[in-house]
C-alpha positions in Angstrom: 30.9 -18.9 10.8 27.9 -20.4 9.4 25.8 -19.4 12.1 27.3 -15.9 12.0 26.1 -15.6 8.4 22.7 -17.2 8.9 21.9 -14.5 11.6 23.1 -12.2 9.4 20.5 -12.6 7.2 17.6 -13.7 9.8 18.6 -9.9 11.1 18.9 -8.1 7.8 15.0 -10.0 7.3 14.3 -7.5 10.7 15.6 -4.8 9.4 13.8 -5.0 6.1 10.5 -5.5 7.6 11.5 -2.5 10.3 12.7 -0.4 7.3 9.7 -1.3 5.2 7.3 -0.2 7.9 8.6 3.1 8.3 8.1 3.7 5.0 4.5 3.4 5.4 4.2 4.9 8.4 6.0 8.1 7.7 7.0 8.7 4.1 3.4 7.8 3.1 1.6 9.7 6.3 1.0 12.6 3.8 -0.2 10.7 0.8 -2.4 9.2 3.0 -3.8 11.9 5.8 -3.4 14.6 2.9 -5.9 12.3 0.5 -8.1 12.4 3.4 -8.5 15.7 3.5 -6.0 16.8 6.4 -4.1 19.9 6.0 -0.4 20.2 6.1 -0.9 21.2 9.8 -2.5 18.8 11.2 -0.4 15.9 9.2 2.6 17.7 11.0 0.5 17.7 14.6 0.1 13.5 14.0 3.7 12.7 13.3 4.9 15.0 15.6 2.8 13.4 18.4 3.9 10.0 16.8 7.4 10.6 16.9 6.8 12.2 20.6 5.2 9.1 22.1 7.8 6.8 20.2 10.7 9.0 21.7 9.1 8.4 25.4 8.2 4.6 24.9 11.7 3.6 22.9 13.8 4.9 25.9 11.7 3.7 28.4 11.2 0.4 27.7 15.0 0.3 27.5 15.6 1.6 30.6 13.3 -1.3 31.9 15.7 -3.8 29.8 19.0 -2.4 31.2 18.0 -2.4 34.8 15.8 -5.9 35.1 17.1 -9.0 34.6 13.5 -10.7 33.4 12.6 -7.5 30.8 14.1 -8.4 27.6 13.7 -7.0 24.1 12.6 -10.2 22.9 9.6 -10.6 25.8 8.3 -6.3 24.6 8.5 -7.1 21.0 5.2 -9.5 20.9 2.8 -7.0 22.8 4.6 -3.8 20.3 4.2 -5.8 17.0 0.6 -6.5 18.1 -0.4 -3.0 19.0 0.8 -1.0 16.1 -1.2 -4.3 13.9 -4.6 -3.0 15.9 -4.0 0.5 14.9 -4.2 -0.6 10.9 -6.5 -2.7 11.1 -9.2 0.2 12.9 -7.6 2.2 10.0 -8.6 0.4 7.3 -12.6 -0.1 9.0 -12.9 3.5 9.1 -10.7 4.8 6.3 -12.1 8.8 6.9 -10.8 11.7 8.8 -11.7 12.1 12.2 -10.8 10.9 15.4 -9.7 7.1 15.2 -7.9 7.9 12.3 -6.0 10.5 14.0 -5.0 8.6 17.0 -4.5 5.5 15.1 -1.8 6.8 13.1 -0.6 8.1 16.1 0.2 5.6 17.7 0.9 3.6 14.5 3.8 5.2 14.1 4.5 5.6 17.8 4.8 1.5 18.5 6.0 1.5 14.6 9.2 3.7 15.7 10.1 1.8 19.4 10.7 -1.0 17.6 13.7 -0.2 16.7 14.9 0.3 20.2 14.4 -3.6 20.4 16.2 -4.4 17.5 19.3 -3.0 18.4 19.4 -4.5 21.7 18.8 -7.7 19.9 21.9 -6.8 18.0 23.7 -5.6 20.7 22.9 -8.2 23.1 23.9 -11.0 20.2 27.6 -9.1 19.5 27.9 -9.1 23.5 27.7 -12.9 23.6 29.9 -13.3 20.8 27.7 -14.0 17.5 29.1 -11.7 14.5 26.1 -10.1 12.7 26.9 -7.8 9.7 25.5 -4.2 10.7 26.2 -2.9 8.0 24.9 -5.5 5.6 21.5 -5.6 7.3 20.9 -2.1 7.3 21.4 -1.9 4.1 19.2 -4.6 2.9 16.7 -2.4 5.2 16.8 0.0 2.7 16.7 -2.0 -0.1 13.3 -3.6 1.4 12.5 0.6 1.5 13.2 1.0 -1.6 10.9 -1.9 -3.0 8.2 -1.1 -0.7 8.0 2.8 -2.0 8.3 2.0 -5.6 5.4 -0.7 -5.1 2.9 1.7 -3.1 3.7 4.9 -5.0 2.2 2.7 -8.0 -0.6 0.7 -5.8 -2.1 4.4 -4.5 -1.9 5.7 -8.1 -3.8 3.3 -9.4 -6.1 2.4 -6.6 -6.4 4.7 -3.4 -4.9 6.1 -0.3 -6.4 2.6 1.5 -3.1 1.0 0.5 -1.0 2.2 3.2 -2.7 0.9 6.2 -3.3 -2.6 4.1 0.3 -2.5 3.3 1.5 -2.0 6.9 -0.7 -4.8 8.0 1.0 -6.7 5.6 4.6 -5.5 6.9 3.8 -6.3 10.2 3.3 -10.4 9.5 6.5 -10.6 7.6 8.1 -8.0 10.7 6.4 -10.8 13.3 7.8 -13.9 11.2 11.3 -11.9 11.2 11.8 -11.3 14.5 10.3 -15.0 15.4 13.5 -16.5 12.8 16.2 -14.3 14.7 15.1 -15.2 17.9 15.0 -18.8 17.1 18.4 -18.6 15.9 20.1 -16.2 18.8 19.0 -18.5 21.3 18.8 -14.8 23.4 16.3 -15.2 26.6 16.3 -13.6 29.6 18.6 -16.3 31.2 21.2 -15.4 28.9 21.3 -11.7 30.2 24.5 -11.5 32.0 23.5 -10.7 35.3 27.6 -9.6 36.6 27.7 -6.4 34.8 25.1 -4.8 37.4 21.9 -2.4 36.7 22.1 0.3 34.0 21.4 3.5 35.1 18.5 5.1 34.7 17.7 7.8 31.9 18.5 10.6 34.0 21.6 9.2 35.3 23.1 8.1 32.2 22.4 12.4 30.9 24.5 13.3 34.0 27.5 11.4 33.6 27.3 11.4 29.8 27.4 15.4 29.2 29.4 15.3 26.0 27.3 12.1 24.8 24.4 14.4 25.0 25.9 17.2 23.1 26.2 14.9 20.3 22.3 13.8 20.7 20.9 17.7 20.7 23.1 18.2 17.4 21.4 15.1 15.9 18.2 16.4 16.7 19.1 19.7 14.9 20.3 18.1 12.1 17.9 15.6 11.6 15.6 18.4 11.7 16.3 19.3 8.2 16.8 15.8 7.2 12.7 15.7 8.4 11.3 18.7 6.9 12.1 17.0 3.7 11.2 13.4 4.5 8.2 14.1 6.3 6.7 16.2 3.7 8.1 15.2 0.9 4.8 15.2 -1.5 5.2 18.9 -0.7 8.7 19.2 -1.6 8.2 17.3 -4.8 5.3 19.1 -6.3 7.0 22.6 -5.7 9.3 21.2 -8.7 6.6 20.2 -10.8 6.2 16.4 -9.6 3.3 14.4 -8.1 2.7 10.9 -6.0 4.6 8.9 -8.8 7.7 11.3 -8.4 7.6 10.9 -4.6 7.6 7.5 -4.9 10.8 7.5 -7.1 12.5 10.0 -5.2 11.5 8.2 -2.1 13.0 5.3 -3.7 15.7 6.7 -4.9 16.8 7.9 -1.7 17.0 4.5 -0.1 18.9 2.9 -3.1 21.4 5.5 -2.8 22.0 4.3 0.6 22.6 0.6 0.3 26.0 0.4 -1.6 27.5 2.8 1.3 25.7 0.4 4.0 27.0 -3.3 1.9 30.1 -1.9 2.5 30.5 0.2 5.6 32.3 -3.3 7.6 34.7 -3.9 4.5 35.8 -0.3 4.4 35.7 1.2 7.4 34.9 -1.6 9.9 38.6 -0.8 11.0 38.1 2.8 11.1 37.6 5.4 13.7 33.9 5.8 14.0 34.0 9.4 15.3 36.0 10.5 12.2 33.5 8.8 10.4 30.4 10.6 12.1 32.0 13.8 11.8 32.5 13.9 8.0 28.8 12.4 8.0 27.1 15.4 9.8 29.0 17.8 7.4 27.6 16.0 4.1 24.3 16.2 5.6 24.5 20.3 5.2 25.6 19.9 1.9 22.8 18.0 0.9 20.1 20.2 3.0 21.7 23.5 0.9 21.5 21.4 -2.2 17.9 20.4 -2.1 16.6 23.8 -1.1 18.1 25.2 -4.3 17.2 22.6 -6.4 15.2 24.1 -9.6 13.8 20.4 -11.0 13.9 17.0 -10.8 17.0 16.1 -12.4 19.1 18.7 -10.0 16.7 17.1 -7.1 17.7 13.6 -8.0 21.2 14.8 -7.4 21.2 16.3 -4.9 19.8 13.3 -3.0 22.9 11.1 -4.2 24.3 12.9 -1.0 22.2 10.7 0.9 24.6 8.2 1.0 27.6 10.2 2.6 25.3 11.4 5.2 22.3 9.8 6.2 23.7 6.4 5.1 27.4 6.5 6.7 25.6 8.0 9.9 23.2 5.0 10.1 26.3 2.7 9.8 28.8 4.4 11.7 26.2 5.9 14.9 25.9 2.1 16.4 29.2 1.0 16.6 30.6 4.5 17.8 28.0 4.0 20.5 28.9 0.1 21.1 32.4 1.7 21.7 31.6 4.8 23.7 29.3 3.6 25.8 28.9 0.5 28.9 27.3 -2.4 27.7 24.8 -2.6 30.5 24.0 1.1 29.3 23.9 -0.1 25.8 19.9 -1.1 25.2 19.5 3.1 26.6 22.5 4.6 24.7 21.4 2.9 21.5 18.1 4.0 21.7 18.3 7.6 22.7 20.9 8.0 19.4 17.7 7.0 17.5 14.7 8.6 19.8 16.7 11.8 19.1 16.4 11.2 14.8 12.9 10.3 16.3 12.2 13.9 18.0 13.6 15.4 15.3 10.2 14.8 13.6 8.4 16.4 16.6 10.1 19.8 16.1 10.1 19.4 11.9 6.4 17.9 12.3 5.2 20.9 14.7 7.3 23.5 12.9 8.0 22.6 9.2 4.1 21.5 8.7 3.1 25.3 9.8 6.0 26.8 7.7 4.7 24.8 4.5 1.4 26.4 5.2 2.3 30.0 5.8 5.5 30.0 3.8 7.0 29.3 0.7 8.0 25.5 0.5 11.7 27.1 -0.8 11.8 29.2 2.1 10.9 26.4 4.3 14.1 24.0 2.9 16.5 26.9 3.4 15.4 27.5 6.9 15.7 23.4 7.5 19.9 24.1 5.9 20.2 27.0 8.3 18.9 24.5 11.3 20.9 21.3 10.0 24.1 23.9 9.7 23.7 24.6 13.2 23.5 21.3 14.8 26.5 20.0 12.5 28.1 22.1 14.6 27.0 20.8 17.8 27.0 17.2 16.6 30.7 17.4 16.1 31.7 19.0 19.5 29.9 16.3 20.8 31.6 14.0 19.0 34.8 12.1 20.9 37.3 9.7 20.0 38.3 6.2 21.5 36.4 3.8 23.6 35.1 3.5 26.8 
């Protein structure tokens, strides 16, 4: 038990230092690429192309983990953690717009974003071999460590400049490295611990064929998470159609994430023992209800509330999606299932990056949220066909 609950918290450290980094890499890609005199469109063409490379990289390096004994999330995450740290650092030596800037963020947010992939199957692969780590729990001190880190840098860029975010995701990544380090330590996971009787996952394309219905459930996601984008994403946009600015975005930003953690403390106490699918189901209808009521929200008090729906949805979904998937799905599939359910909330920023960046330009940013509620409707749809109950 005590070991349990010390790699509870060396884990909830990697999520906060995961969490923490996609705040700067994506909530703060506009304050930053905007100050530097980008347009909407091209801020949409970086994160999209971000969010396209992390969704081929995530997947594929657990395909390489499922099927080969001696590739292990542990041996990638070194050589990721470094990359995405050489990125900032060429960021913050030529802070202008052009082309290093543009393919450093990039791929920023490209190695940023695969990281994830690792740690679940550093989760998954720990649960497997009988350590009991509190999902729940350590996502949601991952948002709390979001939370902090966008109250802190809405203030740091209002007071000094858009330079911040690379220095602050240099800063993330040290206490990210130092994270992972302390987990590993304590799992004791290396590649002789793989168990090498379940056989080789399949690869990508086999796992699509004989998971049809699984992939409903990942093209609804995609549509849902769609909307859930077009807001993120942009969200400077969003928040100075109501009057607000950088210091408002920061809050809301904030706000967002706090939201989230009670539902995320608690998810194992209340419904560890419940039917994840149920769960997801109800999830993916809250999420239209908060997409309709953020497109007709007049100010910033109705705004506020409307993102209180962020913990029904986004937060119950981010608690519910891995262990539906733990229980769905083979575990020597599991490093490839676990990913693709996040590499399609990840491609859900190539379509709302491509797409939702023009509409901001060439529409109305009102118009643009009610055609986001319209997509997010759509794939709550699909996302519960898709859906199925009991385990494997």
């Amino acid at each position: 038990m005590g070991r349990d609950r010390n790699l509870t918290i060396t884990y909830s450290a990697v999520q906060a230092a995961f969490w923490m980094d996609l705040c700067v890499a994506l909530s703060f890609a506009s304050v930053y690429l905007l100050g530097l005199g980008y347009t909407n469109a091209s801020l949409g063409i970086i994160i999209a192309a971000g969010n396209l490379i992390s969704a081929l990289i995530g997947p594929g390096l657990s395909s390489l983990i499922d099927r080969y004994e001696n590739v292990t999330a542990e041996k990638v995450m070194t050589p990721v953690l470094a990359f995405r740290s050489v990125m900032l650092i060429l960021m913050v030596f030529f802070p202008v717009k052009g082309l290093i800037t543009s393919i450093g963020f990039v791929l920023y947010i490209a190695f940023s974003m695969s990281v994830n992939s690792l740690n679940l199957k550093m989760y998954v692969d720990a649960e497997y071999n009988g350590i009991k780590i509190n999902y729940g729990f350590s996502r949601g001190m991952g948002s709390l460590a979001y939370v902090l880190i966008s109250l802190l840098l809405g203030v740091i860029i209002t007071n000094t400049s858009v330079i911040a975010v690379p220095c602050a995701g240099i800063a993330v990544g040290i206490f990210q490295f130092a994270a992972f380090v302390l987990f590993r330590k304590g799992a004791g996971i290396t590649a002789a611990s793989k168990d090498t009787d379940l056989g080789r996952g399949k690869t990508v394309f086999e796992f699509a064929s004989a998971n049809k219905r699984f992939c409903v459930l990942l093209f609804g996601t995609v549509l849902v998470f769609f909307s859930h984008n077009t807001v993120c994403n942009f969200l400077i946009n969003v928040v100075e159609n109501i009057g607000g600015s950088t210091s408002e975005m920061g809050f809301l930003n904030g706000f967002m994430a706090a939201v989230e953690i009670p539902m995320m403390l608690t998810f194992s106490r209340f419904f560890g023992n419940k039917d994840p699918a149920s769960i997801l189901k109800f999830a993916f209808a809250v999420f239209t209800a908060k997409a309709v009521a953020i497109a007709a929200a007049p100010g910033m008090l109705l705004m506020t509330g409307a993102f209180v729906l962020q913990a029904p949805s986004f937060a119950l979904y981010t608690a519910a999606i891995v262990p539906y998937v733990e229980k769905t799905i083979p575990h020597e599939d599991s490093a490839k299932a676990q990913s693709l359910a996040f590499t399609m909330t990840t491609f859900s920023s190539v379509l709302s990056g491509t797409v939702s960046g023009r509409l901001y330009d060439n529409t109305s940013v009102t118009m643009t949220l009610w055609i986001a509620a319209a997509v997010c409707l759509a794939g709550t749809i699909v996302s519960i066909a898709g859906i199925r109950s009991g385990n494997r």
